[in-house]
C-alpha positions as CSV (number, residue, x, y, z in Angstrom):
1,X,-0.1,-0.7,-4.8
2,X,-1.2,2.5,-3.2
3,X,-3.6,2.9,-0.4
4,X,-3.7,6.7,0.1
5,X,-6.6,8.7,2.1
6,X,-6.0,12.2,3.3
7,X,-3.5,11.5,6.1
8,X,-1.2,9.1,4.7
9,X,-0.4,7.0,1.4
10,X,0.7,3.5,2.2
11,X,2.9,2.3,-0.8
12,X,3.6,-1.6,-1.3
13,X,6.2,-2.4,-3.3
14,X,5.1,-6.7,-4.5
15,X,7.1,-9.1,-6.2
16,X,7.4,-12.8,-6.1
17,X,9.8,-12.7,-4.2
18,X,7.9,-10.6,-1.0
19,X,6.8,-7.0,-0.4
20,X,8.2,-3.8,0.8
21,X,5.9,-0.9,2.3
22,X,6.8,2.9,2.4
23,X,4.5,5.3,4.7
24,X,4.1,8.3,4.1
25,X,2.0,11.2,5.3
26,X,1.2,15.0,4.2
27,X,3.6,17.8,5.6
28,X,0.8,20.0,6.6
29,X,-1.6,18.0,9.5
30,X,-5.0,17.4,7.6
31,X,-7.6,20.5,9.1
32,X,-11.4,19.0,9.4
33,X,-13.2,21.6,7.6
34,X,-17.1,22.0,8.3
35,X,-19.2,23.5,6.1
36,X,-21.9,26.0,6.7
37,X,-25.6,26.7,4.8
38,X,-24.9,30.0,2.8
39,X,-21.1,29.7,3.1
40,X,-18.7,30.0,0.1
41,X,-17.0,27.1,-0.3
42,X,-17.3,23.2,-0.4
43,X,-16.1,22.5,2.8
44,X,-13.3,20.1,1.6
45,X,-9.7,20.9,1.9
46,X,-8.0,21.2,-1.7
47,X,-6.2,18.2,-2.9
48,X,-2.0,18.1,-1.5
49,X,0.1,18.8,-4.4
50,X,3.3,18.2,-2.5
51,X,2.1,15.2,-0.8
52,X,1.1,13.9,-4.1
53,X,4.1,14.8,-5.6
54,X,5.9,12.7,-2.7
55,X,4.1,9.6,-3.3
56,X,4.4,9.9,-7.1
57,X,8.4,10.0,-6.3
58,X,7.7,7.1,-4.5
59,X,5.8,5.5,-7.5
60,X,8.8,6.1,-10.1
61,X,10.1,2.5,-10.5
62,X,7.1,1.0,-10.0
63,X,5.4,-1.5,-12.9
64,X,1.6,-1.6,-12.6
65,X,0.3,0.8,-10.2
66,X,-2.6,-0.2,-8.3
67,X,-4.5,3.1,-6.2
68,X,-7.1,2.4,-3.8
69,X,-8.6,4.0,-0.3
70,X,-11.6,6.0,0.9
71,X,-13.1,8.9,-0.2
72,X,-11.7,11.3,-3.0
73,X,-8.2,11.1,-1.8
74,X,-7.3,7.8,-5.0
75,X,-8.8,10.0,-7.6
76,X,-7.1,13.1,-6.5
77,X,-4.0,11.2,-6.6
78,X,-4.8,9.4,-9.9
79,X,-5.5,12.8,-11.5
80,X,-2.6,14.6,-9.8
81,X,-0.4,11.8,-12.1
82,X,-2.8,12.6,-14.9
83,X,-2.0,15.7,-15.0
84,X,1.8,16.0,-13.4
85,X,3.6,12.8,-14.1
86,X,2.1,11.0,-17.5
87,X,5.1,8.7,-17.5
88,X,3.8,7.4,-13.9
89,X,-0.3,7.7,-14.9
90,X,0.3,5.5,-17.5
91,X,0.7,2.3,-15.1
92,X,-2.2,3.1,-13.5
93,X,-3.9,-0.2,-13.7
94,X,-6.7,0.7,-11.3
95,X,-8.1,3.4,-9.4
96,X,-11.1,1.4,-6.7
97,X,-12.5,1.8,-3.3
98,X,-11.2,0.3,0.0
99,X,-11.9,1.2,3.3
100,X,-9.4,0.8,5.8
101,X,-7.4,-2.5,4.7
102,X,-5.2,-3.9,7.2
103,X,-1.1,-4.5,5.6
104,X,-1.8,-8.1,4.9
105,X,-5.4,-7.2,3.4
106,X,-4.1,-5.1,1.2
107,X,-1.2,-7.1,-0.1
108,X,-3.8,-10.0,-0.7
109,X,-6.1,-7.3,-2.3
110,X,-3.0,-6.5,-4.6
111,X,-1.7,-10.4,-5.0
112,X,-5.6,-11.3,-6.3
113,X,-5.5,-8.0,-8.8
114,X,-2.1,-8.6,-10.3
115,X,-2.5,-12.8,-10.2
116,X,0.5,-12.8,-8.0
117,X,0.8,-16.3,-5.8
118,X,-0.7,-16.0,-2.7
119,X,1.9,-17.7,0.0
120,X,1.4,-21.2,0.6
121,X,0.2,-22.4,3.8
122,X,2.2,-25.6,5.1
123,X,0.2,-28.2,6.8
124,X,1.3,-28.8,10.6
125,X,2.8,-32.2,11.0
């Protein structure tokens, strides 16, 4: 399961056994670009190759792959495996939208999407 937007990738790692989460974030700081009426350009940074090419490392063992966030920054990522890592691309099970998921919301999101068991929830007494 990836999370990614433009400043950092948040990788989860989910078994049945528990989860494991890698961060990790662009080398270059993320510039705000504004665009202008009558300016050449789109006003959007180009995608990160090298960041992507970092979280697709990260991606190597993984089984299904999972990508969600904001924005363009899933699809960029999904077609940067397309494109650069076929092997990987192939797992995708899933590119969809997410907002700003906290850890546990997005290992619930992923649990629910890959039929995982959720954990159970003892009774007090």
């Amino acid at each position: 399961m990836v999370w990614i937007d433009h400043s950092q990738a948040r990788i989860f790692h989910l078994g049945l056994t528990g989860s494991d989460e890698v961060t990790l974030h662009p080398q270059l700081a993320t510039r705000h670009l504004h665009h202008k009426a009558n300016a050449v350009g789109s006003g959007h940074a180009a995608p990160d190759k090298a960041f992507h090419a970092e979280v697709s490392k990260a991606l190597a063992d993984a089984g299904e792959i999972l990508i969600i966030g904001p924005a363009s920054a899933k699809t960029e990522l999904a077609n940067h495996l397309r494109a650069h890592a076929p092997d990987i691309a192939k797992r995708i099970a899933a590119v969809e939208a997410a907002d700003h998921p906290s850890d546990a919301e997005i290992i619930a999101y992923a649990k629910r999407h890959f039929k995982l068991p959720l954990p159970r929830v003892q009774a007090p007494g």
